[in-house]
GUMAR-643837 format. One record per residue (C-alpha): residue in three letters; x, y negated, z. Coordinates in nm, 3 decimals, padded with zeros to 5 digits. Layout:
<rs>
   aa       xx       yy       zz
  ALA        X        Y        Z
...
</rs>
This chain:
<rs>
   aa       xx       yy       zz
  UNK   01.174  -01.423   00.230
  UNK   01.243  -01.638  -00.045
  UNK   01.001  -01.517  -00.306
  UNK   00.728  -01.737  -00.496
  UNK   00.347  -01.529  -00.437
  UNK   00.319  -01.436  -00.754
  UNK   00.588  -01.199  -00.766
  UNK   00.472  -00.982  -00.474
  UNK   00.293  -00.703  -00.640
  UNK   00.148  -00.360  -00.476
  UNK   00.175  -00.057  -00.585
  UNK  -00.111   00.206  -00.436
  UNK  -00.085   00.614  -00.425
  UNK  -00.259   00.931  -00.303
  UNK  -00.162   01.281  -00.212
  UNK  -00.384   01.524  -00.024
  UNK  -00.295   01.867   00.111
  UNK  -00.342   02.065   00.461
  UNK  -00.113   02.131   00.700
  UNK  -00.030   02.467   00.891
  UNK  -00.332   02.490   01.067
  UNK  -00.558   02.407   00.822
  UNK  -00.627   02.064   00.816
  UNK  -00.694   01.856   00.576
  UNK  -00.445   01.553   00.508
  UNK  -00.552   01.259   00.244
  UNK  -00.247   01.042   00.235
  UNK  -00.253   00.709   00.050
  UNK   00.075   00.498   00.018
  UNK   00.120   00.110  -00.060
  UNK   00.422  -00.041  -00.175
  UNK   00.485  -00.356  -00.164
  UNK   00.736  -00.499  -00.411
  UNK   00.900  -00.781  -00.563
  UNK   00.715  -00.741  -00.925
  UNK   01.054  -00.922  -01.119
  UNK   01.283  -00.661  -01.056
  UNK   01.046  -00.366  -00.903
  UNK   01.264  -00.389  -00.525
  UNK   01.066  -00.250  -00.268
  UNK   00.981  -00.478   00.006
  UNK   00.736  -00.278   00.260
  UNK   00.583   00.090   00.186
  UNK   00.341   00.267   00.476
  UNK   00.184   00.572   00.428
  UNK  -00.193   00.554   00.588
  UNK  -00.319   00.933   00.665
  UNK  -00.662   01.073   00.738
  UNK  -00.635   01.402   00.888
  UNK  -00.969   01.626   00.894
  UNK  -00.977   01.923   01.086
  UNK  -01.191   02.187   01.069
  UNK  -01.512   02.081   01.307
  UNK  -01.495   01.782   01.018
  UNK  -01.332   01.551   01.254
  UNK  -01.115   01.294   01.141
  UNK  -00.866   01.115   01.304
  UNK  -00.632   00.800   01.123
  UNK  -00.287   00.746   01.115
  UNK  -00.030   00.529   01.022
  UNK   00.278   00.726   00.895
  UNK   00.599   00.659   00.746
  UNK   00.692   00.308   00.713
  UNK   00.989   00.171   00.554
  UNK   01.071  -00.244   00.576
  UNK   01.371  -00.324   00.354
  UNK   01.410  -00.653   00.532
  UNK   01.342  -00.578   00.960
  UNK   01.418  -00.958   01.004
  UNK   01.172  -01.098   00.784
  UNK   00.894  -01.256   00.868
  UNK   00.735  -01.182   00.584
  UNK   00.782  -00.799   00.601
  UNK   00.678  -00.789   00.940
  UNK   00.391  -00.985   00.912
  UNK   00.261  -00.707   00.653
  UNK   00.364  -00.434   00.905
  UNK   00.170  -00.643   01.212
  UNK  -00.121  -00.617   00.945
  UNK  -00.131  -00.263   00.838
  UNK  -00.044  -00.123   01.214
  UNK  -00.378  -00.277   01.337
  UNK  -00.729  -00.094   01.231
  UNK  -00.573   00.196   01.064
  UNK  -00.869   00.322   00.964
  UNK  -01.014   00.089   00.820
  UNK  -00.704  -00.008   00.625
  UNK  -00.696   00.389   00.509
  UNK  -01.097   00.325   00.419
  UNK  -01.052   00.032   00.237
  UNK  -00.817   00.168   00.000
  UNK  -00.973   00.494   00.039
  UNK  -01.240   00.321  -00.226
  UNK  -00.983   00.260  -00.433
  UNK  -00.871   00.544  -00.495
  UNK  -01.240   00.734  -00.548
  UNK  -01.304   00.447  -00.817
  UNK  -00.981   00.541  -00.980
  UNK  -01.125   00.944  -00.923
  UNK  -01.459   00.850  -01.040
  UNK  -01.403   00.732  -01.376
  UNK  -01.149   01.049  -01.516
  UNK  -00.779   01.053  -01.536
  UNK  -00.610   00.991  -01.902
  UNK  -00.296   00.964  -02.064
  UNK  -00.147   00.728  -01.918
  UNK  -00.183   00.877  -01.523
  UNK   00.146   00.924  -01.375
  UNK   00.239   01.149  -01.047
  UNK   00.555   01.017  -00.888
  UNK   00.706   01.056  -00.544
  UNK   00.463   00.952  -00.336
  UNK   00.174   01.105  -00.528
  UNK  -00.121   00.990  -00.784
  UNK  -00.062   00.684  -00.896
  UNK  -00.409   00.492  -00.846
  UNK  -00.234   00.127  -00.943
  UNK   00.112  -00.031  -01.009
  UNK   00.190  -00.413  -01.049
  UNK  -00.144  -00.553  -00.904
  UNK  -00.106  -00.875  -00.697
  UNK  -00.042  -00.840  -00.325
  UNK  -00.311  -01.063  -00.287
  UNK  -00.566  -00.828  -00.376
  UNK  -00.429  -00.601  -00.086
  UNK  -00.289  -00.838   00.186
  UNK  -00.481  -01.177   00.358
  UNK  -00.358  -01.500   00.299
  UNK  -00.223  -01.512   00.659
  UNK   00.018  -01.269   00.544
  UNK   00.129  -01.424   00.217
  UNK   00.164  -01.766   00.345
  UNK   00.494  -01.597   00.567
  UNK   00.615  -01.654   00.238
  UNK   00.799  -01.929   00.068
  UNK   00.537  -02.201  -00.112
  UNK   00.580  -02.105  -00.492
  UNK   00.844  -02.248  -00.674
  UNK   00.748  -02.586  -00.807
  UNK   00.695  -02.595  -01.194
  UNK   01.012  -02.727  -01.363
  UNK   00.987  -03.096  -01.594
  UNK   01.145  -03.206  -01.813
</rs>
């Protein structure tokens, strides 16, 4: 993918519910976008399902890669596939700091749920392993 780092942005949301039997589902989805023009690159929804004994059990749901032969995009998916858990965990915390200190005006609900943050830089969210499948950024242009 030709795209300079700095214009990879995430884009984090939340949505709980149950299911038919009575499960609990906490679903938190990350989008992964190119922030000049808002084009989704990668989404996955992470869920953590907790049934009634209090067990929980992880898993990766829907996952949508705009570009299948990209390195880049696959890269993230190779990422987010592997520890689950700990992926849904991890960002998990962000969304109880976002709970923890009160919703206000500006708190928007969109498709995919609560929206926890929106044009944050995929570096906070992927490693550099991943972000290096991208293009070097764009030299700076001289005059």
């Amino acid at each position: 993918m030709n795209l300079p780092k700095e214009l990879v942005q995430a884009d984090l949301y939340y949505a709980s519910g149950k299911n038919e039997t009575g499960d609990k589902i906490a679903e938190i989805t990350l989008q992964i976008v190119n922030g000049e023009n808002r084009t989704e690159i990668f989404a996955t929804t992470f869920r953590r399902i907790t049934d009634k004994s209090r067990k929980q059990t992880f898993e990766l749901g829907a996952v949508r890669i705009e570009q299948g032969a990209d390195e880049f995009s696959m890269a993230i998916y190779d990422h987010f596939r592997a520890s689950v858990d700990s992926h849904f965990k991890n960002l998990m915390s962000e969304v109880t700091d976002f709970l923890e200190t009160g919703l206000d005006t500006s708190t928007w609900i969109g498709a995919y749920g609560l929206r926890i943050y929106s044009g944050i830089s995929a570096e906070g969210v992927l490693p550099a392993v991943v972000m290096d499948k991208l293009e070097a950024p764009l030299p700076l242009a001289t005059e």
